[in-house]
C-alpha positions in Angstrom: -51.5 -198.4 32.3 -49.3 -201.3 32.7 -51.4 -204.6 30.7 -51.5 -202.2 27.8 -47.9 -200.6 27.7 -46.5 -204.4 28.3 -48.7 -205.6 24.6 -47.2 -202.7 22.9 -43.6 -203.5 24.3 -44.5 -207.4 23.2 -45.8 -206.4 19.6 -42.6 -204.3 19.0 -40.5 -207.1 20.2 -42.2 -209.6 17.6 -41.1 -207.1 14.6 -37.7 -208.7 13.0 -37.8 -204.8 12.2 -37.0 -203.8 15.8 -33.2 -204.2 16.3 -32.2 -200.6 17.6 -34.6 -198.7 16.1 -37.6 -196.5 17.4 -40.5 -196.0 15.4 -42.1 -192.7 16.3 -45.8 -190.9 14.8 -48.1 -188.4 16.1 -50.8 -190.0 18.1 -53.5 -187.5 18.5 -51.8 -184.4 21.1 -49.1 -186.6 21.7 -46.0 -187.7 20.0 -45.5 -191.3 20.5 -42.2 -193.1 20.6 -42.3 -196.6 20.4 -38.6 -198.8 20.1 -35.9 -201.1 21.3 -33.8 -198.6 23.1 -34.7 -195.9 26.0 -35.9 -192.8 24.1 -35.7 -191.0 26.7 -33.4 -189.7 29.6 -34.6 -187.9 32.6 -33.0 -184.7 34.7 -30.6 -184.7 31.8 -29.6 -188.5 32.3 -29.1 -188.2 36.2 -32.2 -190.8 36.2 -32.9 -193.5 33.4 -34.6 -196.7 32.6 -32.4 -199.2 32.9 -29.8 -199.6 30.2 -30.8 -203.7 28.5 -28.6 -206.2 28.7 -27.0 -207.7 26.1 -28.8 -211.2 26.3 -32.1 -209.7 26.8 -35.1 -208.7 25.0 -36.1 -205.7 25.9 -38.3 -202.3 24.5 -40.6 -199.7 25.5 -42.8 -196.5 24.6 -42.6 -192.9 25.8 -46.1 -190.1 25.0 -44.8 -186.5 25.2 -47.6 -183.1 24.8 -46.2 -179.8 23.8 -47.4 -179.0 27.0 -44.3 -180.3 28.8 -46.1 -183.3 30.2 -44.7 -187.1 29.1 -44.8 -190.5 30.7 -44.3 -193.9 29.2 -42.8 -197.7 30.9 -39.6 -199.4 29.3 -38.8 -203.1 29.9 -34.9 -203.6 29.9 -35.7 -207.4 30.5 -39.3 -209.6 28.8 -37.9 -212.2 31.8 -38.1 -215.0 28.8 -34.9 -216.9 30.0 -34.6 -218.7 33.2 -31.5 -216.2 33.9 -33.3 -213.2 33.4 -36.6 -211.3 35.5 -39.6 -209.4 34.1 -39.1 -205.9 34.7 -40.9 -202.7 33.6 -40.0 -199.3 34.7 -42.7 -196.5 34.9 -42.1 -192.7 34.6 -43.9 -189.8 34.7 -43.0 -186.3 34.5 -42.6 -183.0 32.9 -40.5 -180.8 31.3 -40.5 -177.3 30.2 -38.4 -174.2 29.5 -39.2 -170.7 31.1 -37.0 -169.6 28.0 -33.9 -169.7 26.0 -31.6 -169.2 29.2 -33.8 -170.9 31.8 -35.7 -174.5 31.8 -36.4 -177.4 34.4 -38.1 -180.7 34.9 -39.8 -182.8 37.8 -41.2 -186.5 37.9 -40.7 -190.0 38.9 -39.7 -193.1 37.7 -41.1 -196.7 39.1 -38.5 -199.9 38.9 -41.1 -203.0 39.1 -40.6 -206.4 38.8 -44.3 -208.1 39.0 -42.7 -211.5 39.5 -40.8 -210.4 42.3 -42.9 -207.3 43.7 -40.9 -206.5 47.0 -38.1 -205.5 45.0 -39.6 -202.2 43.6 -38.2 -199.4 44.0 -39.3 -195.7 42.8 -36.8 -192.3 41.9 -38.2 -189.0 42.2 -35.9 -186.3 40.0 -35.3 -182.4 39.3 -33.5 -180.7 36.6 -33.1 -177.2 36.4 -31.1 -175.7 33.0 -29.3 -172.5 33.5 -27.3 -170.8 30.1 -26.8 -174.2 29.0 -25.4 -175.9 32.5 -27.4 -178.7 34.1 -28.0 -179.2 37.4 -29.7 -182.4 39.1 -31.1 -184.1 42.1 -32.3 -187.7 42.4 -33.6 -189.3 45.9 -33.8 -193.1 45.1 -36.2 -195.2 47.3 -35.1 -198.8 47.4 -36.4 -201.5 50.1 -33.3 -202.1 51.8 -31.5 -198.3 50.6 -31.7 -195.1 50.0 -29.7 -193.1 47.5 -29.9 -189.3 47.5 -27.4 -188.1 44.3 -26.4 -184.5 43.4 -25.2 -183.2 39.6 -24.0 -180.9 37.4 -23.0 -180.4 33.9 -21.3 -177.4 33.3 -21.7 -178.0 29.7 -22.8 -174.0 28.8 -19.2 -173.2 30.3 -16.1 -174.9 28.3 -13.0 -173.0 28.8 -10.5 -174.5 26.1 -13.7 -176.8 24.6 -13.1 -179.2 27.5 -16.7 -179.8 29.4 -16.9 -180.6 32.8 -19.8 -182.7 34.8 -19.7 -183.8 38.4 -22.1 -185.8 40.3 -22.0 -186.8 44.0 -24.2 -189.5 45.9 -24.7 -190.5 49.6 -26.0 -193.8 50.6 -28.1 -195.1 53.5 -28.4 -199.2 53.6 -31.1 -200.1 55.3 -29.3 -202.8 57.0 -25.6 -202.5 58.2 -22.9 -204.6 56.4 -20.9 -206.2 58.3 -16.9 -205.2 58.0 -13.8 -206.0 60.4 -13.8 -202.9 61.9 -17.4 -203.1 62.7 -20.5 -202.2 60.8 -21.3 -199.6 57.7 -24.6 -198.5 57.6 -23.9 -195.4 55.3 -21.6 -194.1 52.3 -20.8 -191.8 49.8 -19.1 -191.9 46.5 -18.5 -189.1 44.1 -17.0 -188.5 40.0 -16.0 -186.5 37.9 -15.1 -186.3 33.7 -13.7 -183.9 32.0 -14.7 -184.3 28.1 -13.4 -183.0 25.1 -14.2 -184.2 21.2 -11.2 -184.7 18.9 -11.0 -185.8 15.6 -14.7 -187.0 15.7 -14.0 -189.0 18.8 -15.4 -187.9 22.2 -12.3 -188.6 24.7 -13.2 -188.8 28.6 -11.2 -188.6 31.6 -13.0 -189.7 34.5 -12.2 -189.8 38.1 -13.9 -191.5 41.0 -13.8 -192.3 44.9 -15.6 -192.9 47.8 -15.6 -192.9 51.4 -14.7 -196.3 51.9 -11.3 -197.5 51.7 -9.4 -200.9 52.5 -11.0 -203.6 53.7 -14.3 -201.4 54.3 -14.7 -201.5 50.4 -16.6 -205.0 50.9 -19.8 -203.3 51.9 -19.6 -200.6 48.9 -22.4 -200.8 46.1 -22.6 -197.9 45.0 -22.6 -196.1 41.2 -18.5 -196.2 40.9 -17.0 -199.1 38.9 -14.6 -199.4 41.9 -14.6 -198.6 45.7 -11.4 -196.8 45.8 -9.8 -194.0 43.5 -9.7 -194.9 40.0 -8.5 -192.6 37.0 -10.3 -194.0 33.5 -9.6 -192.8 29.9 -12.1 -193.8 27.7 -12.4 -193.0 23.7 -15.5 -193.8 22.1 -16.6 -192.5 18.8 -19.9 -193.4 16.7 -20.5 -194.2 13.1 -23.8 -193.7 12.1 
C-alpha cells in the first residue's frame, strides 16, 4: 500500500490547487479523501498523524466504507530539504456507533520514516462514546519508549457551557536518563482545559504538570509544553 499512497500524496503535492484544501469523491464503496491537511483524527484526537510543519510539504489520503472500516497514510514531511526526513504514517482502523447514545473505535497507526527505518514507531488506540463524552486509550510503541495515555472529554456534560477534557500519560524510556540525583527511567505527566466559546471565540484554560520537578525536569519529554506546572490561556477563533 505504501508505493501507491506515496504517488497519490506526490500528485496532490504538484497541484498549485493544493494549499489547505481536501478534495474528496466517492470511489466505488468508499469515500475517498485526498488533501494537504490530516482528514482525519483518531479515538477522538487522542491519536493523529502528525501535524506538518510549517516549512514542509506535506499531504495524504484517507478511504472510509459505511461499514465502519477506513485506513489511509499521511506524509507530514516529502523529506525534500536537507533539514527535513521522509515520513509517512499508516493507519488502519474502524469506527462505528451501536446507536445514538453509544459508539466506539479501534485501530492502529504506523509512524515510518523509510530513510531512517529504526526509528518507526506504531500506536494502537480505543475510543468509546458514551451520551456524547469521549473516553480514550493510546499505548505508543517507540524504540527507545513506551507511552501508555488515558482520556476523556466530558463534552455531553457542560454545566454552565464550560466543557471539560482531561488526559493523563505514563512513560517508560527504554534507557535511563541520567539526572543528579541518579537515574529516571519512568514518568508521568497529566492536563487538563476547561473550554468555553464566547463571542465566536473558543477561550481555553489549560493546566499541566508532571512528576518531575527541579533539576529532574532535564530527562522529561513528554506531551506538556513544560516539565513543571504551567497555567495557559489561550483564545483562538476561526474565519472561514
Amino acid at each position: 500500500m505504501l508505493k501507491p499512497c506515496i504517488f497519490l500524496v506526490s500528485a496532490l503535492l504538484a497541484s498549485p490547487l493544493a494549499e489547505a484544501q481536501v478534495f474528496q469523491r466517492e470511489w466505488g464503496d468508499f469515500d475517498l479523501k485526498l488533501g494537504t491537511t490530516p482528514s482525519r483524527s483518531m479515538a477522538h484526537g487522542l491519536v493523529q498523524p502528525t501535524s506538518p510543519g510549517s516549512n514542509s510539504f506535506h499531504g495524504g489520503l484517507d478511504l472510509s466504507h459505511a461499514s465502519g472500516l477506513y485506513f489511509g497514510q499521511f506524509s507530514p514531511s516529502m523529506g525534500l530539504s536537507p533539514a527535513s526526513k521522509l515520513e509517512v504514517d499508516s493507519y488502519l482502523g474502524f469506527k462505528r456507533p451501536f446507536d445514538q447514545t453509544l459508539g466506539y473505535e479501534l485501530g492502529m497507526i504506523q509512524y515510518s520514516y523509510p530513510k531512517l527505518s529504526p526509528l518507526d514507531s506504531q500506536a494502537f488506540y480505543g475510543g468509546l462514546t458514551v451520551l456524547g463524552n469521549r473516553f480514550g486509550v493510546s499505548l505508543g510503541n517507540d524504540p527507545d519508549r513506551r507511552d501508555s495515555t488515558l482520556f476523556a472529554d466530558l463534552g455531553g456534560t457542560q454545566p454552565f457551557g464550560i466543557g471539560l477534557s482531561m488526559q493523563y500519560t505514563t512513560h517508560q524510556l527504554g534507557s535511563p536518563v541520567s539526572v543528579e540525583d541518579g537515574s529516571i527511567r519512568s514518568f508521568s505527566d497529566w492536563s487538563v482545559k476547561f473550554s468555553r466559546p464566547w463571542q465566536g471565540i473558543d477561550l481555553d484554560l489549560i493546566y499541566s504538570d508532571s512528576s518531575l520537578s527541579g533539576s529532574n525536569c532535564s530527562a522529561y519529554s513528554g506531551h506538556n509544553s513544560q516539565c513543571d506546572g504551567l497555567l495557559t490561556l489561550k483564545a483562538e477563533r476561526s474565519f472561514y
